[in-house]
C-alpha positions as CSV (number, residue, x, y, z in Angstrom):
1,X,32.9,-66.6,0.8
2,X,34.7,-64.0,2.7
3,X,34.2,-60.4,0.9
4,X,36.0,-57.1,1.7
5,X,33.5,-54.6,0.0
6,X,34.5,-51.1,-1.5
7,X,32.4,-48.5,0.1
8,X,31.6,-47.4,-3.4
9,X,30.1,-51.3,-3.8
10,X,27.8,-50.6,-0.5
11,X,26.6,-47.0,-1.9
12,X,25.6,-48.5,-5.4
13,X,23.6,-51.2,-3.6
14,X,22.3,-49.5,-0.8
15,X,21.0,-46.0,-3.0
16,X,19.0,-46.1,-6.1
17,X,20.2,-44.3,-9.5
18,X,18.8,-40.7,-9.3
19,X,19.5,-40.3,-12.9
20,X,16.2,-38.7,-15.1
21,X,17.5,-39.2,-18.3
22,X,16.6,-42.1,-19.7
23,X,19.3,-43.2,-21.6
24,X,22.3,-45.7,-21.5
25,X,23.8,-44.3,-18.6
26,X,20.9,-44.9,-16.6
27,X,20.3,-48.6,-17.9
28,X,24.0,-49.1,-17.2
29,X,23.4,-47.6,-13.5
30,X,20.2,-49.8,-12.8
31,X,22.1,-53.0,-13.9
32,X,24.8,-52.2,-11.0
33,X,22.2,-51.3,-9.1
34,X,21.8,-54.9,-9.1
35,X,23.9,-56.6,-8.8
36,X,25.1,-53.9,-6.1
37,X,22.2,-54.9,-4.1
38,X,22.2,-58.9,-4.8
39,X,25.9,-58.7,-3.6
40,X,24.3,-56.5,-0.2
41,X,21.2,-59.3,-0.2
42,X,24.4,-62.1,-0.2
43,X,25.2,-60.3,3.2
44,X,22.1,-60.0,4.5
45,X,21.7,-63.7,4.1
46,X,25.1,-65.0,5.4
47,X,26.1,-66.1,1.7
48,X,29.0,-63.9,1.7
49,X,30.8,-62.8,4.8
50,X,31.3,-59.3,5.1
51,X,34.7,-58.2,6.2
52,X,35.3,-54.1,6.2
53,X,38.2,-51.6,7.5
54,X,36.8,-49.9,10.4
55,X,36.9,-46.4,8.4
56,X,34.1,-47.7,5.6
57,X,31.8,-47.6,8.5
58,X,32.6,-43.2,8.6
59,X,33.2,-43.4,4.5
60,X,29.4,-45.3,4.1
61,X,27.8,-42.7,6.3
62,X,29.0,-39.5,4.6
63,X,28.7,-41.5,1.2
64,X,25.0,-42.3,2.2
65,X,24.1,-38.6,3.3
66,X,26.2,-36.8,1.2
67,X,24.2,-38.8,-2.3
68,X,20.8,-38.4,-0.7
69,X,20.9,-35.3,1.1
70,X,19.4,-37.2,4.3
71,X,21.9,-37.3,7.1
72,X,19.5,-40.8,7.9
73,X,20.5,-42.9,4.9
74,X,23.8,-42.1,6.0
75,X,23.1,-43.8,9.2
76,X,21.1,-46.4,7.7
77,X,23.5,-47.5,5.6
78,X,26.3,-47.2,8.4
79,X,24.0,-49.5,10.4
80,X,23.7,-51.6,8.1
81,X,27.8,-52.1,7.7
82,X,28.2,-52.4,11.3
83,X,25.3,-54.9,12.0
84,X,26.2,-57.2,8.9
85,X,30.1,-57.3,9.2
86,X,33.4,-58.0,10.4
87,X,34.7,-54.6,11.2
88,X,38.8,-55.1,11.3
89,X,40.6,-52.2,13.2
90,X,43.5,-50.0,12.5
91,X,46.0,-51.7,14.1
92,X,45.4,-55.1,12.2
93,X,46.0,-53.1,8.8
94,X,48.0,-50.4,8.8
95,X,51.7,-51.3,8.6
96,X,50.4,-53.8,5.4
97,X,48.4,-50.6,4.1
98,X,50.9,-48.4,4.1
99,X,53.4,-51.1,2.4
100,X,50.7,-51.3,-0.1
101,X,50.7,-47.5,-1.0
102,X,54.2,-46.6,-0.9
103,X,54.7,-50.0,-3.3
104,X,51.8,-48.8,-5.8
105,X,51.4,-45.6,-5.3
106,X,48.1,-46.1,-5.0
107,X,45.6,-43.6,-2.5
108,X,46.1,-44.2,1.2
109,X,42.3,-44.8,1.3
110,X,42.4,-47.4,-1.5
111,X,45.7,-49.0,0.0
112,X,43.6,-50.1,3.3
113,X,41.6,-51.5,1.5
114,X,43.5,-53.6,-0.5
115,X,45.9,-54.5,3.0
116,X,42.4,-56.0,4.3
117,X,41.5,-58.3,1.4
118,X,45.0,-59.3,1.3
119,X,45.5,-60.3,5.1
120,X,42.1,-62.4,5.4
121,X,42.5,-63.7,2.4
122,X,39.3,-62.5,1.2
123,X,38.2,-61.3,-2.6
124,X,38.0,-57.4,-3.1
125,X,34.6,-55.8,-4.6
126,X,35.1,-52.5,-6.0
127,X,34.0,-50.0,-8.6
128,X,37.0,-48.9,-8.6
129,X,39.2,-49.9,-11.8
130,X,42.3,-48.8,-10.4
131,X,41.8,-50.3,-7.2
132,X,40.9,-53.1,-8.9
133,X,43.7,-53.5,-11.1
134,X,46.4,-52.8,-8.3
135,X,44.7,-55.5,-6.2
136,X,45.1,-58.3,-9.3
137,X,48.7,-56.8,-10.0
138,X,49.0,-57.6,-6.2
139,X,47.4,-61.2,-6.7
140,X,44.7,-60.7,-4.9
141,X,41.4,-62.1,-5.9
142,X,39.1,-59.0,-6.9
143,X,35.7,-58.2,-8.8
144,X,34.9,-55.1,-10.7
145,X,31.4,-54.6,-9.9
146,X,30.6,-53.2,-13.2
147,X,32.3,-56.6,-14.7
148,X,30.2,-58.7,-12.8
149,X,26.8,-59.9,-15.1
C-alpha cells in the first residue's frame, strides 16, 4: 500500500503523549499513540510505502523540536522521513496543489498534501478532519487516524 502521511500522523507516532492527567484525554492520546506508531512500524517494515511532499521533511523537524523541546528529535524524526520514503518535489505538485486550494478553500499547506495523494494515487493519513473530509469530497481514499481501531 502506497501511503501519503500527514506530518501530524508522523508526530503522533514518532512522540509519546506528555499528558499527566490521567484521564480520557490521555487514554484517547495513548490509543493514537498506537496506532500512530503501528502505522510508522508498517514503514519501517516496507508494509506500507511511504510517499511525502518534500516540505513534511522541514514541517516533521520543527514538529519534532518544537513538541519536545530537543532540536534532536526534530532531526530524528526528519531522518527518519527522509530514510523511510518517497520524498516527491515541488515541481511534481504544485500546479495540482494550488488547483486543490483555490477549489476548496482549503490551507495551502493542507492542499499539497492532498495534490500528492491524489497524483500517486495513494490513501491520505491524517489527523486532520478537515483535511480529511476535503480529501473524501475530492474522492480520494483517506483515513482519519483517530477513526482508525
Amino acid at each position: 500500500m502506497d501511503g501519503v502521511f500527514d506530518t501530524n500522523v508522523i508526530a503522533k507516532g514518532f512522540i509519546e503523549p506528555r499528558r499527566r492527567k490521567q484521564d480520557s484525554i490521555l487514554e484517547e492520546q495513548i490509543r493514537i499513540y498506537k496506532v500512530a506508531s503501528s502505522l510508522l512500524d508498517q514503514v519501517a517494515n516496507k508494509k506500507i510505502k511511504l510517499i511525502v511532499p518534500s516540505i513534511a521533511l522541514v514541517e516533521i523537524a520543527a514538529v519534532g523540536a518544537r513538541l519536545t523541546g530537543k532540536e534532536e528529535k526534530g532531526i530524528e524524526a526528519r531522518n527518519f522521513v527522509r530514510e523511510n520514503s518517497k520524498i516527491i518535489y515541488d515541481t511534481f505538485f504544485i500546479n495540482e496543489a494550488a488547483k486543490i486550494a483555490a477549489q476548496t478553500k482549503i490551507s495551502g499547506f493542507d492542499s499539497i498534501f492532498i495534490a500528492v495523494a491524489k497524483l500517486t494515487n495513494s490513501t491520505l493519513f491524517t489527523d486532520d478532519k478537515k483535511m480529511y473530509e476535503t480529501a473524501i469530497k475530492l474522492s480520494i481514499n483517506a483515513k482519519l487516524l483517530r477513526n482508525i481501531k
